[in-house]
C-alpha positions in Angstrom: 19.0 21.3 77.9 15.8 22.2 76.5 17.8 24.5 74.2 20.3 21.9 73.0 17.1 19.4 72.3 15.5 22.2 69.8 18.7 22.6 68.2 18.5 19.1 67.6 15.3 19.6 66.3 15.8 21.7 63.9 17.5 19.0 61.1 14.8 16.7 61.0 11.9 19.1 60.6 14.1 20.3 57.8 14.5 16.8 56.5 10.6 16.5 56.6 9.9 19.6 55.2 12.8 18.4 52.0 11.1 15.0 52.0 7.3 16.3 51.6 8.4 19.2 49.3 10.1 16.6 46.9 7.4 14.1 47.1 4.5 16.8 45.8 7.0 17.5 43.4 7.5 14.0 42.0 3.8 13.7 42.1 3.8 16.8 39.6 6.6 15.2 37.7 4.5 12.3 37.2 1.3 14.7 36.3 3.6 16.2 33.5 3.2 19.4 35.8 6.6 20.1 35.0 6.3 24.3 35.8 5.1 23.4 39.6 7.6 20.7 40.4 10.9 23.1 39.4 10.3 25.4 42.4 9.8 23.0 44.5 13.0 21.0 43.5 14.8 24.3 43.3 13.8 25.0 47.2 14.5 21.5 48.3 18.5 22.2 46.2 18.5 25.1 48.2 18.2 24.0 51.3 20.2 20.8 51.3 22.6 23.1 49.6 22.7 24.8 52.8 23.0 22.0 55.2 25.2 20.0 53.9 27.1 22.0 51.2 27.6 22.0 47.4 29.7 18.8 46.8 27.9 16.6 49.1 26.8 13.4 47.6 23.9 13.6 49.0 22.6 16.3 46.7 23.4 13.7 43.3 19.6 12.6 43.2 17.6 16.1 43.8 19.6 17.5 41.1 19.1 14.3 39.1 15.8 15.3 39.3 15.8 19.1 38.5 17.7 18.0 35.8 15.3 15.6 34.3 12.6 18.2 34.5 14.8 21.0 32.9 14.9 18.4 30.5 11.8 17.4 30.2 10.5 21.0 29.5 13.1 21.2 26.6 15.5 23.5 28.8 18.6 21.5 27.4 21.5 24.0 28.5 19.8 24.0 32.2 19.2 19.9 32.2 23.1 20.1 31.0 24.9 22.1 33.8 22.9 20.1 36.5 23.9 16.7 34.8 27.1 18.0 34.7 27.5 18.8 38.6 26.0 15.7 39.1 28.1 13.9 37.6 31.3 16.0 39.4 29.8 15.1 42.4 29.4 11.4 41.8 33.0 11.4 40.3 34.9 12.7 43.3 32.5 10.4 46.0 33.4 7.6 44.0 35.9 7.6 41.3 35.8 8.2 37.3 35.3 4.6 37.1 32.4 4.3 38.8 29.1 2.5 37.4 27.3 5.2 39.4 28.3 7.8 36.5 26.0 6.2 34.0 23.1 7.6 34.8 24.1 11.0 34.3 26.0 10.3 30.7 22.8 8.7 29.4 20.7 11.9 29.3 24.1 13.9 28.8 24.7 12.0 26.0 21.2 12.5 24.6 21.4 16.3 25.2 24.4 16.8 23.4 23.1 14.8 20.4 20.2 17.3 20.9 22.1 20.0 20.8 23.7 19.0 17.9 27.1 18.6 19.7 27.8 15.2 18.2 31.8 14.8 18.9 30.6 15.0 22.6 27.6 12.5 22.7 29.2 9.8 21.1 32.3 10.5 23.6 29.5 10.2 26.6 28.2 7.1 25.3 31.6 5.2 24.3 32.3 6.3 28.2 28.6 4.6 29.4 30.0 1.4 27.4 33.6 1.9 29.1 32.4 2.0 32.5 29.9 -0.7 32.5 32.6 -3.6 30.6 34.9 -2.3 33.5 32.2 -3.2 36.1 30.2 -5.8 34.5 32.3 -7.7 32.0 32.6 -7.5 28.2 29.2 -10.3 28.2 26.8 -8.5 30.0 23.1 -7.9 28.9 23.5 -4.0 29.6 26.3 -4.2 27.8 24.0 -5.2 24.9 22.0 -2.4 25.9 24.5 0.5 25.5 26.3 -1.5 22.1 22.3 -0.7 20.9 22.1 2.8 22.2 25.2 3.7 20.5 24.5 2.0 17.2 21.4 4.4 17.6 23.2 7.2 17.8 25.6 6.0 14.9 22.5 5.5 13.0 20.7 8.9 13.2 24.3 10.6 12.3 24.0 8.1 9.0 27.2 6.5 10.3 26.3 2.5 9.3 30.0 1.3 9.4 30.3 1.8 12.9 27.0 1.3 13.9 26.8 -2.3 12.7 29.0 -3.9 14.6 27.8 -2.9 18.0 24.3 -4.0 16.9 26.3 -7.5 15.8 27.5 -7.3 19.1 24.6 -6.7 21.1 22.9 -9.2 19.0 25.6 -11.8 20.1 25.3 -11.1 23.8 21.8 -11.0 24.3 22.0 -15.0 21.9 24.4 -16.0 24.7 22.9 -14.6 27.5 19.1 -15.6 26.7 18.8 -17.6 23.4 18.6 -17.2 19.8 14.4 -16.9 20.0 14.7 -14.6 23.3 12.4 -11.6 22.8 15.0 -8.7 23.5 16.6 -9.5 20.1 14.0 -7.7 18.2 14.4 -4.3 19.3 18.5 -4.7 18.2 17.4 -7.0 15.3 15.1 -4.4 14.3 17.8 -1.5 13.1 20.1 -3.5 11.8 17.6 -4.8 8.9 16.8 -1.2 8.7 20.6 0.3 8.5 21.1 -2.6 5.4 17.9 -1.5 3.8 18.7 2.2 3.9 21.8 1.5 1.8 20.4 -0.5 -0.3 22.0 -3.8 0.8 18.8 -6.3 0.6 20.5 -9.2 0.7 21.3 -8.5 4.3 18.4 -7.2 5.6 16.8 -10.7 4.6 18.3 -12.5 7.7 17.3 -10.4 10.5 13.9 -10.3 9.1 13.6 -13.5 9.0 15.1 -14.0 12.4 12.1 -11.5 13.9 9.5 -13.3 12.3 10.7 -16.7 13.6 10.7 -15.0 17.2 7.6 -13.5 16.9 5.9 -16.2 15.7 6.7 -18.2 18.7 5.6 -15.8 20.7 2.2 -14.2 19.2 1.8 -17.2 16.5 1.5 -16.9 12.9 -1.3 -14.7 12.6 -0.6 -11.8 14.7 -0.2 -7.7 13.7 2.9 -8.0 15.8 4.2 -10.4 12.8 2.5 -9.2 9.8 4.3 -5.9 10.1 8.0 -8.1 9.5 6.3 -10.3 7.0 5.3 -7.2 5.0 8.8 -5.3 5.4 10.3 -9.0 4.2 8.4 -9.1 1.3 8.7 -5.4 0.4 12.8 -6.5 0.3 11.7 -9.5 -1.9 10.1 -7.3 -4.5 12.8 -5.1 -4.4 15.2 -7.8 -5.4 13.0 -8.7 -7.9 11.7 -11.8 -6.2 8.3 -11.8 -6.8 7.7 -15.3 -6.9 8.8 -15.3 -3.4 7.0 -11.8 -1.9 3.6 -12.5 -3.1 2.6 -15.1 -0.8 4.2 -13.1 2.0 1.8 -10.0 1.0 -0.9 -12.9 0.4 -0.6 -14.0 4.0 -0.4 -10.6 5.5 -3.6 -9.1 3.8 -6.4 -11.7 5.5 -4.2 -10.6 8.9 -4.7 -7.0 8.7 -8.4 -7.1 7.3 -8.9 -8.8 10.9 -7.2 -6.6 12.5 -8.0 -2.9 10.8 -11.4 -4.2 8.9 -12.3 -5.0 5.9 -13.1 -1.4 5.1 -10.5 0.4 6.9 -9.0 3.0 4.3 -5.7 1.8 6.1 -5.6 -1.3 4.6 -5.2 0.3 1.2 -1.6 0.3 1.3 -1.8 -3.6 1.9 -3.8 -4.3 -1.3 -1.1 -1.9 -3.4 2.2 -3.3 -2.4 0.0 -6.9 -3.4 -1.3 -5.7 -6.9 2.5 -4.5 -7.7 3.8 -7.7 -6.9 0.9 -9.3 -9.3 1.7 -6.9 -12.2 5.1 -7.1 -11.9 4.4 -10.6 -12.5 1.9 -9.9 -15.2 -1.2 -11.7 -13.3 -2.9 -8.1 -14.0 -6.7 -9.6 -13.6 -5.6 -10.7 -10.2 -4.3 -7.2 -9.7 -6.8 -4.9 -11.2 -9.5 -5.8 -8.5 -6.8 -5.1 -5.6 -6.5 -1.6 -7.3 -9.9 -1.1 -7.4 -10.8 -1.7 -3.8 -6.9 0.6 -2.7 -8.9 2.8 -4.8 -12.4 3.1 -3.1 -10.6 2.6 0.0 -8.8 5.9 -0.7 -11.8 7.8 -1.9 -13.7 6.3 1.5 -11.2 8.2 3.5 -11.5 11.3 2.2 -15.1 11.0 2.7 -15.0 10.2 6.0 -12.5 13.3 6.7 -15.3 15.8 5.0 -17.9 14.0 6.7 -16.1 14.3 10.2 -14.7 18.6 8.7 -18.8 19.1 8.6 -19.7 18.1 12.1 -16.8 20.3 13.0 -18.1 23.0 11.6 -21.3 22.5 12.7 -20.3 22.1 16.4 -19.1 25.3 16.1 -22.2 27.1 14.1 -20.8 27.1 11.1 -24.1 26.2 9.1 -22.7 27.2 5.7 -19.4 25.7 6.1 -21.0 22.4 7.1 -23.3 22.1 4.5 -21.0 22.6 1.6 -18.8 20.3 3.4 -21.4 17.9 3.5 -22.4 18.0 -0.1 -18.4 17.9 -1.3 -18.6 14.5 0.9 -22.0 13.4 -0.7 -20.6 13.8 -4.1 -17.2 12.0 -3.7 -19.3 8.9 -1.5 -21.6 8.8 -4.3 -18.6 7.8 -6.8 -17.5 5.3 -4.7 -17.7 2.3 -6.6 -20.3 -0.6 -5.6 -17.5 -3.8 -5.2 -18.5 -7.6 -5.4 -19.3 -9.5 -2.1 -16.5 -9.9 0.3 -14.7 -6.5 -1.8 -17.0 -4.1 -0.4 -15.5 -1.0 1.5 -18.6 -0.3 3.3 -19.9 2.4 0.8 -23.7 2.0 1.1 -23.7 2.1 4.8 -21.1 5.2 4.4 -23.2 7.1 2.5 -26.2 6.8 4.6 -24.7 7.7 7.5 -23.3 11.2 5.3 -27.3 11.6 4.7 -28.3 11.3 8.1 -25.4 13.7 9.3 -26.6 16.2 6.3 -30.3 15.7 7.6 -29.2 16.5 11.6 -27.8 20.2 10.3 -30.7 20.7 7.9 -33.0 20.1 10.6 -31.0 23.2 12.9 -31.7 25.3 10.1 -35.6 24.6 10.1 -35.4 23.3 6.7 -37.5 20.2 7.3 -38.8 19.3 3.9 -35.3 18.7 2.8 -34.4 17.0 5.9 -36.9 14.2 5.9 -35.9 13.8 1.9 -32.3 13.2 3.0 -33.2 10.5 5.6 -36.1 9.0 3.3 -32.7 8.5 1.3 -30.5 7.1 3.9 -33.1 4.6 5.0 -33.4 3.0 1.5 -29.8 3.3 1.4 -29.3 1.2 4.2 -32.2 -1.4 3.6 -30.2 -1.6 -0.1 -26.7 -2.1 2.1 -28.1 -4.8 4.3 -29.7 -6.9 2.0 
C-alpha cells in the first residue's frame, strides 16, 4: 500500500516541479531574460513530453511559450517549427476550423513575413480571417482586427489595391459595432490616409484625416499633441494640393500647440515653423515668412550646440581634456552666431550660451587653469544677467 501511495506521488511532485520551473521562467520572460527562461521551458517540454507524450494537447501552451521566446531572441526557424507543432497539435484536438488555431498563425504569419516568405504569411493570415468569420460572424470587431492586420501586411509588400479594402472593411465594422467617433477607428483610419498619400492620391487621404481629427478632438479637445500631429499631416496634404489658403491656418493652429508642448526653444519645433513659412511664400506673404525662417534657423544652429555641448561633457567624463575643450570651443563659436531674436522669437540663446561657459569653466578648472576659468564664468554671469533682463 505504501508503495502504491508513492507511485501516486510521483505525478504531482512532477506537476509541481513543471509548475514552479515554468513560473521562474515566465518571470524571466517578463525580465527580457530570454537565455534563462529557454532551459527552463525546454526541461518543463521535456518532461511533459515524457508523461503524457508528443501530441497531447496539453503540451499546446509550454511550446507556445518556447516558441515566443525563440522568437523573441530573433531565432525565427526555431519559433517556426514549435508554432508549427503547436499548431498540429491543436488541429487534431480540435479540428482545422477551430478558433483555437489563431494564436499560433498570428506569430507564424509574422515569421514568415520575416523571413521574407511572403506567399506563406499572407496565406496564414487570410486563414486567421477564415477561421474567425467561421466562428464569429462576417461583423465581428476581431474581424476588424485581422481585415487591419492584413491590410498591414498588404501595405509593407506595397500591395495598396488589396490592402484598401480590408481597411474599408474594418473601418465599417468597427462604425457598426461602436460608432463613427469610437476611438478604435484611428489606428485603421490611420493607414489608409497613409496608403492614399504614398501614391500620391491626396484627395483621399483628406477624409480619413479629417475623420481622426474630429475623433480626437472629442476625446483630448482641440488643443492636444495627440491632434496637432493629424492637423499637421492634413495640412501638409493641403499644400500639396496646392491649397494654401486652406493649410496655413491648419499650420497656424498647430504651431502655438507644439510650442506648449516641446517649448518655445525646443530645436524640435523647427520643422513646425518651415512647413508654416513655405505655406506663406508659396503665398507670397514672404515678411510673414522670413521671421519663421529665421527662428527654424537658430533653432537648428541651437541644436547642434547643444549636441557639442553635451560631446564635451562626454569627453570629459571620460578624461578626455583635449577633446573636450576643443569640443567646447567649436560649441562656443557656433552659440555665439546664434542670432539675438525679438521678444517672444527668442530660442533661448543667451541662457545657452552661459550655460556652454560655465561647462567650459568646470573642465578648465580640472586642468588647474584658474585664471581662465573665473574669465569664462565672469562671462556667463553677465550673460545671464543680460538674458534675464
Amino acid at each position: 500500500m505504501a508503495i502504491c501511495l508513492l507511485i501516486l506521488a510521483l505525478p504531482a511532485a512532477a506537476q509541481d516541479d513543471w509548475a514552479e520551473s515554468r513560473q521562474k521562467a515566465l518571470t524571466f520572460i517578463a525580465q527580457a531574460r530570454y537565455a534563462d527562461a529557454v532551459p527552463l521551458l525546454e526541461h518543463v517540454l521535456e518532461s511533459q513530453e515524457k508523461d503524457v507524450g508528443p501530441d497531447d494537447p496539453a503540451l499546446a501552451p509550454i511550446i507556445d511559450s518556447l516558441a515566443s521566446v525563440y522568437r523573441a531572441q530573433g531565432h525565427n526557424p526555431d519559433a517556426e517549427k514549435l508554432y508549427t507543432r503547436s499548431l498540429a497539435i491543436k488541429e487534431k484536438a480540435a479540428g482545422p476550423d477551430s478558433p483555437e488555431l489563431i494564436a499560433d498563425l498570428k506569430p507564424l504569419a509574422g515569421i514568415y513575413a520575416a523571413m521574407a516568405r511572403y506567399p506563406e504569411a499572407e496565406r496564414a493570415y487570410q486563414r486567421i480571417l477564415l477561421l474567425r468569420e467561421k466562428s464569429k460572424g462576417f461583423d465581428d470587431l476581431d474581424v476588424a482586427t485581422d481585415c487591419a492586420s492584413l491590410a498591414a501586411f498588404y501595405i509593407d509588400r506595397k500591395r495598396y489595391g488589396v490592402a484598401e479594402p480590408a481597411l474599408k472593411r474594418a473601418i465599417l465594422i468597427i462604425e457598426r459595432k461602436l460608432g463613427p467617433q469610437a476611438s478604435e477607428l484611428v489606428p485603421v483610419l490611420d493607414p489608409l490616409a497613409a496608403l492614399y498619400l504614398s501614391q500620391k492620391v491626396f484627395d483621399l487621404a483628406e477624409p480619413p484625416l479629417r475623420h481622426i481629427i474630429s475623433i480626437q478632438e472629442s476625446i483630448y479637445g482641440p488643443n492636444s499633441d495627440k491632434v496637432a500631429t493629424y492637423v499637421d499631416k492634413l495640412a501638409q496634404i493641403l499644400y500639396l494640393q496646392g491649397h494654401y489658403a486652406d493649410a496655413e491656418p491648419l499650420y497656424r493652429r498647430t504651431l502655438p500647440v507644439w510650442e506648449s508642448t516641446l517649448g518655445a526653444d525646443s530645436p524640435d519645433l523647427a520643422t513646425t515653423l518651415d512647413n508654416l513659412a513655405a505655406i506663406l511664400a508659396a503665398e507670397e506673404k514672404f515678411a510673414a515668412a522670413e521671421p519663421l525662417y529665421r527662428r527654424s534657423q537658430a533653432l537648428r544652429q541651437k541644436g547642434n550646440v547643444e549636441s557639442l555641448n553635451n560631446l564635451a561633457l562626454v569627453l570629459a567624463g571620460k578624461g578626455d581634456n583635449a577633446g573636450a575643450e576643443l569640443q567646447f570651443k567649436r560649441a562656443l563659436q557656433l552659440a555665439e552666431r546664434i542670432p539675438a531674436l525679438p521678444t517672444g522669437q527668442s530660442v533661448g540663446e543667451g541662457k545657452l550660451l552661459a550655460d556652454i561657459l560655465r561647462n567650459y569653466a568646470v573642465l578648465l578648472r580640472t586642468m588647474n587653469r584658474e585664471a581662465e576659468a573665473k574669465q569664462l564664468d565672469d562671462r556667463a554671469q553677465k550673460t545671464r544677467g543680460q538674458t534675464e533682463r
